[in-house]
PAKOL-581626 format. One record per residue (C-alpha): residue in three letters; x, y, z. Coordinates in steps of 0.001 Angstrom, whole numbers. Each point is the difference from the previous one (the first is absolute). Example, Ala and Ser with C-alpha at 12.3 -4.5 7.8 and 13.67 -1.06 7.14 Angstrom:
<site><residuo>ALA</residuo><px>12300</px><py>-4500</py><pz>7800</pz></site>
<site><residuo>SER</residuo><px>1370</px><py>3440</py><pz>-660</pz></site>
! end
This chain:
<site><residuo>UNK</residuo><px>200808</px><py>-99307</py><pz>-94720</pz></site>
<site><residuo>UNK</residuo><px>2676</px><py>2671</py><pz>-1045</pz></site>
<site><residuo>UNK</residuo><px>-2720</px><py>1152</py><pz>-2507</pz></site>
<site><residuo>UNK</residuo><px>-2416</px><py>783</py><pz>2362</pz></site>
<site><residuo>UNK</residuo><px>2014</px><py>1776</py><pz>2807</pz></site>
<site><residuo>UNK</residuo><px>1496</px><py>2440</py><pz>-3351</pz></site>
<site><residuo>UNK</residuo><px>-3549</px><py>892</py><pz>-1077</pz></site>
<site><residuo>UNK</residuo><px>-905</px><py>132</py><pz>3392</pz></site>
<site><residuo>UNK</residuo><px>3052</px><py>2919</py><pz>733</pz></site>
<site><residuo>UNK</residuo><px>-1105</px><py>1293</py><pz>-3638</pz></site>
<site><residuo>UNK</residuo><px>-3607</px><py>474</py><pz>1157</pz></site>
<site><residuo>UNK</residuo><px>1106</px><py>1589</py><pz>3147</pz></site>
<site><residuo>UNK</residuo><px>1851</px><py>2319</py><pz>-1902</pz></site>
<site><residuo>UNK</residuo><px>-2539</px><py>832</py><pz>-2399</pz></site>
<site><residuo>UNK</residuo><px>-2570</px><py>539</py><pz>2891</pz></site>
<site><residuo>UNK</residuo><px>2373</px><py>2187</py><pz>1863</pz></site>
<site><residuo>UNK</residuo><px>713</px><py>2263</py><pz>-3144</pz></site>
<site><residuo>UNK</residuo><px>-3995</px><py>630</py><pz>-365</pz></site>
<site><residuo>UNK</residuo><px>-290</px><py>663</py><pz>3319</pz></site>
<site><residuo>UNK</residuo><px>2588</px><py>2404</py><pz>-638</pz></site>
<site><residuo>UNK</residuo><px>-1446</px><py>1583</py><pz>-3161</pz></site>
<site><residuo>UNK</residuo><px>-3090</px><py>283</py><pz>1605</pz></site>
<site><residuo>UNK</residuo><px>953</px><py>1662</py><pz>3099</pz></site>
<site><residuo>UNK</residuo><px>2199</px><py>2413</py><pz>-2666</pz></site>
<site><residuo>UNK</residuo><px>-3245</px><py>497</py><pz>-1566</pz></site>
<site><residuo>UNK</residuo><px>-2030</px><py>894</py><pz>3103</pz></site>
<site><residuo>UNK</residuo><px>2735</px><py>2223</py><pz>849</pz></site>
<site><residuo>UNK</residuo><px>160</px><py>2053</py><pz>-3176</pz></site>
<site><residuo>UNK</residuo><px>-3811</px><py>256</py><pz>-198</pz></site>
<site><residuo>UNK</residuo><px>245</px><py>1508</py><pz>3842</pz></site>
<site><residuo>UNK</residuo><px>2776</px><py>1967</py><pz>-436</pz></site>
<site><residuo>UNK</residuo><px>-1672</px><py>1294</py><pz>-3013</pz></site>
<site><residuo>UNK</residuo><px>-3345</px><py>638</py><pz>2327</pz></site>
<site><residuo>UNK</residuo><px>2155</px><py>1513</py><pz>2662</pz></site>
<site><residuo>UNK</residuo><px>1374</px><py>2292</py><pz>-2447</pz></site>
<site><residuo>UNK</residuo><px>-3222</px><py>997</py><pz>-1676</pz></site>
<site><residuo>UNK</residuo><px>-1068</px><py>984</py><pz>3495</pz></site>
<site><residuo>UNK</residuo><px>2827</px><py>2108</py><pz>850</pz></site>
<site><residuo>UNK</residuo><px>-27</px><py>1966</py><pz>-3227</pz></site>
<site><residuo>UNK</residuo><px>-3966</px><py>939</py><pz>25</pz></site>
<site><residuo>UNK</residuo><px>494</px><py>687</py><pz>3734</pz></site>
<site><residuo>UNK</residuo><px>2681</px><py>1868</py><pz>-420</pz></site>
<site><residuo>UNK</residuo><px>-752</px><py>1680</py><pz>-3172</pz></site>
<site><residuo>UNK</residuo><px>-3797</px><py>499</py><pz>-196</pz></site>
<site><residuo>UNK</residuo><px>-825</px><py>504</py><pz>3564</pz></site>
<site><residuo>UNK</residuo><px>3490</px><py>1288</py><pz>1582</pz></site>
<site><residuo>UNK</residuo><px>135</px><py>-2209</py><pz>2457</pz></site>
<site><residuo>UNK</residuo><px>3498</px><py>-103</py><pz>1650</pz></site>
<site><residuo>UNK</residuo><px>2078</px><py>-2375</py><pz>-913</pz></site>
<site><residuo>UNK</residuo><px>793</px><py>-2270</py><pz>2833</pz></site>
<site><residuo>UNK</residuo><px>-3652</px><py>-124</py><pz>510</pz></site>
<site><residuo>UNK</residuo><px>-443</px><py>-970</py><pz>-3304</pz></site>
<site><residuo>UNK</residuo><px>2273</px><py>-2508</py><pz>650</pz></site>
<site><residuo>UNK</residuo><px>-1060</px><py>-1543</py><pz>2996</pz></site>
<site><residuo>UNK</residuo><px>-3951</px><py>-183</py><pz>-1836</pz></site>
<site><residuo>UNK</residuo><px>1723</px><py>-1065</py><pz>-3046</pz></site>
<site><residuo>UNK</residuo><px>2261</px><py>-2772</py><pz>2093</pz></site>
<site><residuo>UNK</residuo><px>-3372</px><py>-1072</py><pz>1896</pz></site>
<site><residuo>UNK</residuo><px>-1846</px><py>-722</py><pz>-3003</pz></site>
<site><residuo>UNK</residuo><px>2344</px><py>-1532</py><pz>-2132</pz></site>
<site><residuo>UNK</residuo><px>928</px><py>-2935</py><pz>2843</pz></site>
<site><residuo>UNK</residuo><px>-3813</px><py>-498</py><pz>440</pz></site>
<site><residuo>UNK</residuo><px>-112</px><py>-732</py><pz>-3191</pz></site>
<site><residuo>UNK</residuo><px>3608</px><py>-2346</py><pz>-655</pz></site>
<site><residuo>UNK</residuo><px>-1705</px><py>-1935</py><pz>3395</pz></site>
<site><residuo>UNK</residuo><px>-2873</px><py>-1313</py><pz>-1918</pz></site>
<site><residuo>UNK</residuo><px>1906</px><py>-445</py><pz>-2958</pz></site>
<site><residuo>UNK</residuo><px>2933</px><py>-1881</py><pz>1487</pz></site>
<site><residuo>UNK</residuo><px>-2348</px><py>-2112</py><pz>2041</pz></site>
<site><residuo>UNK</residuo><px>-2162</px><py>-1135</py><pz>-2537</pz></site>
<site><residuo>UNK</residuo><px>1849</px><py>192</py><pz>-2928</pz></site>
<site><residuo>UNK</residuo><px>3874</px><py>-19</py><pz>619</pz></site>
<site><residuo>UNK</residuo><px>-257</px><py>-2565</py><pz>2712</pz></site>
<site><residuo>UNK</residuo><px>-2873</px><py>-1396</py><pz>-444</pz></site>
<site><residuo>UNK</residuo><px>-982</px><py>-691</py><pz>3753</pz></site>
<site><residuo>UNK</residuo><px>-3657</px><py>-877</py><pz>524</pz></site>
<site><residuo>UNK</residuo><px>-1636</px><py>-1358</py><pz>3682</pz></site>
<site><residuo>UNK</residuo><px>2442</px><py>1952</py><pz>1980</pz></site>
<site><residuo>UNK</residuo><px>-793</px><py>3075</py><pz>3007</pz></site>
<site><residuo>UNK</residuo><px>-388</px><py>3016</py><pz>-2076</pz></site>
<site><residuo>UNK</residuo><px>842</px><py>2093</py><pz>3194</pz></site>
<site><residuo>UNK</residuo><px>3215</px><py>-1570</py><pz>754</pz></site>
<site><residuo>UNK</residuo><px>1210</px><py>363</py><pz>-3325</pz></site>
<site><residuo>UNK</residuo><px>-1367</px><py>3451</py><pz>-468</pz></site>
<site><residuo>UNK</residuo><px>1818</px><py>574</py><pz>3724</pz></site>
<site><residuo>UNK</residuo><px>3319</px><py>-1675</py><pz>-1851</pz></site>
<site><residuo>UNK</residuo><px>-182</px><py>1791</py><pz>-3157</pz></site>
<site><residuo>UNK</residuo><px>-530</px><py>3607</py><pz>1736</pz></site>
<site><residuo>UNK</residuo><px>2887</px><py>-823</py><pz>2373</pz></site>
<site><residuo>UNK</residuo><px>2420</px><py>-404</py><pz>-3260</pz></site>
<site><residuo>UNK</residuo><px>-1626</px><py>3072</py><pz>-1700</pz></site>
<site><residuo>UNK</residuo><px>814</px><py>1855</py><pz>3532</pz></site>
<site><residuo>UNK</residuo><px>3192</px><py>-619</py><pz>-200</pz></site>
<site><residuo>UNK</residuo><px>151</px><py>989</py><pz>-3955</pz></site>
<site><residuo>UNK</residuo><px>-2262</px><py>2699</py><pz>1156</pz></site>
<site><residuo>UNK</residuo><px>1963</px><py>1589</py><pz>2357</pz></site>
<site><residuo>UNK</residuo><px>3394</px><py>-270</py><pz>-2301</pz></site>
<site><residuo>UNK</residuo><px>-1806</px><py>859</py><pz>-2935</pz></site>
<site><residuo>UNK</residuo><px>-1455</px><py>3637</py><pz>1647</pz></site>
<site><residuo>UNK</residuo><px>4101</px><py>471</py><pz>1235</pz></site>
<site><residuo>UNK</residuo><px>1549</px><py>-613</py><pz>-3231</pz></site>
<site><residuo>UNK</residuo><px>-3659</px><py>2378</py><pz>-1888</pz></site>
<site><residuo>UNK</residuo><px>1410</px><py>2608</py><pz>2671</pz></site>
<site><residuo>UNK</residuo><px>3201</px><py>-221</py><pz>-804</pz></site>
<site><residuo>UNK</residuo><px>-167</px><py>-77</py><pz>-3901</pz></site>
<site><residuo>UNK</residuo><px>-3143</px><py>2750</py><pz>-183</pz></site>
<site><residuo>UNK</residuo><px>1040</px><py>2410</py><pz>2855</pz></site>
<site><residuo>UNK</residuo><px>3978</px><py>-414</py><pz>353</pz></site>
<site><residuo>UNK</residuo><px>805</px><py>-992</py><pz>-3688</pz></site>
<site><residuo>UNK</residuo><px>-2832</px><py>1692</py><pz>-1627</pz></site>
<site><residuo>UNK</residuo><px>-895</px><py>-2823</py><pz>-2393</pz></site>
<site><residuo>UNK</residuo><px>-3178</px><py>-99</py><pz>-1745</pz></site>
<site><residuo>UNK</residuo><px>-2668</px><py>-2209</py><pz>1852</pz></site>
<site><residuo>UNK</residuo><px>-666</px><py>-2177</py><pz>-2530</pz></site>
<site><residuo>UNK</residuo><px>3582</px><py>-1131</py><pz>-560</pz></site>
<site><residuo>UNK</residuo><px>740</px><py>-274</py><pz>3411</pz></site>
<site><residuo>UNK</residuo><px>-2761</px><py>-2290</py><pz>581</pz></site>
<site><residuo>UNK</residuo><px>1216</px><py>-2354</py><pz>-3115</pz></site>
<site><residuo>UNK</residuo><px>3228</px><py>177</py><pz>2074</pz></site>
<site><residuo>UNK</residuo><px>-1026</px><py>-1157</py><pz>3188</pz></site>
<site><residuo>UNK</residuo><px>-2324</px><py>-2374</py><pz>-1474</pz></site>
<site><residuo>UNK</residuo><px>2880</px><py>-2101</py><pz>-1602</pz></site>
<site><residuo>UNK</residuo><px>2108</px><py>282</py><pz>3447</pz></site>
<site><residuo>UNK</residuo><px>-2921</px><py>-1843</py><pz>2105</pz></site>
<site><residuo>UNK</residuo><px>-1227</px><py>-2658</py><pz>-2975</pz></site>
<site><residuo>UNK</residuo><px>2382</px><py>-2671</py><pz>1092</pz></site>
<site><residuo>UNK</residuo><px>-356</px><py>351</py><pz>4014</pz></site>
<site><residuo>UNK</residuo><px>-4064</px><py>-235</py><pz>-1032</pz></site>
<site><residuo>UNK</residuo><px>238</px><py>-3135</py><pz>-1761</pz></site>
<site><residuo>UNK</residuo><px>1982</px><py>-1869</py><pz>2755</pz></site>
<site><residuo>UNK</residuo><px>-2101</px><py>1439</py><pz>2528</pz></site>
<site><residuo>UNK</residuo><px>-3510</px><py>-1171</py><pz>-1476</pz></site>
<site><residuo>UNK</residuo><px>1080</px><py>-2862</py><pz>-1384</pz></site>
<site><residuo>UNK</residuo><px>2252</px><py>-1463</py><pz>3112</pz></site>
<site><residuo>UNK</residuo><px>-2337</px><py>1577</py><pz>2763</pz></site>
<site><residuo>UNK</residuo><px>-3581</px><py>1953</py><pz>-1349</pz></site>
<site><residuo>UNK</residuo><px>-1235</px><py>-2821</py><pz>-1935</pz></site>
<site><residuo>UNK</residuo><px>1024</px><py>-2464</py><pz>2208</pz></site>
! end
């Protein structure tokens, strides 16, 4: 019996680690999007940067949703709508931090875009997990 509940905790923990990875791995390849997208707006077309950001920010959670859901989480027969609602109420909140802390570290500090954005990305990774795991996927 003691067998079984210690592979059962072992299992748990293995699961949780992949779940882990995975939603590191969804977040590098959208931070990496999100970046791509701010550099060729800002850079080839001159777009300003906070716009660039918000676009950049927009398409990048778009992305991570579908991801996350289907991949990272691996929820299936749910309301698409209510999660999307749940997962865009997180990002809000990220949003809305992530354009203070852009304005601050472009405008006020005058740090380059890109590294700014690698910043703030780092600040908000663990407050995203909780969130969609605990209450957008749920």
């Amino acid at each position: 019996m003691k067998i079984n509940s210690y592979g059962q905790i072992l299992k748990k923990t293995i699961d949780k680690k992949k779940e882990i990875i995975k939603f590191t791995l969804v977040g590098a390849l959208c931070l990496t999007f999100n970046v791509f997208i701010l550099w060729f707006l800002t850079d080839k077309f001159a777009v300003e940067e906070m716009m660039a950001t918000i676009i950049g920010f927009f398409f990048s959670n778009l992305l991570g949703f579908f991801l996350n859901k289907y991949f990272t989480f691996k929820v299936t027969n749910t309301n698409i709508f209510k999660e999307i609602y749940k997962y865009y109420a997180v990002m809000t909140s990220s949003f809305i931090a992530n354009l203070l802390a852009m304005f601050i570290f472009v405008k006020i500090l005058n740090i380059w875009i890109v590294y700014a954005s690698l910043m703030v990305a780092i600040v908000f990774y663990i407050y995203n997990y909780l969130m969609h795991k605990n209450w957008s996927f749920k």
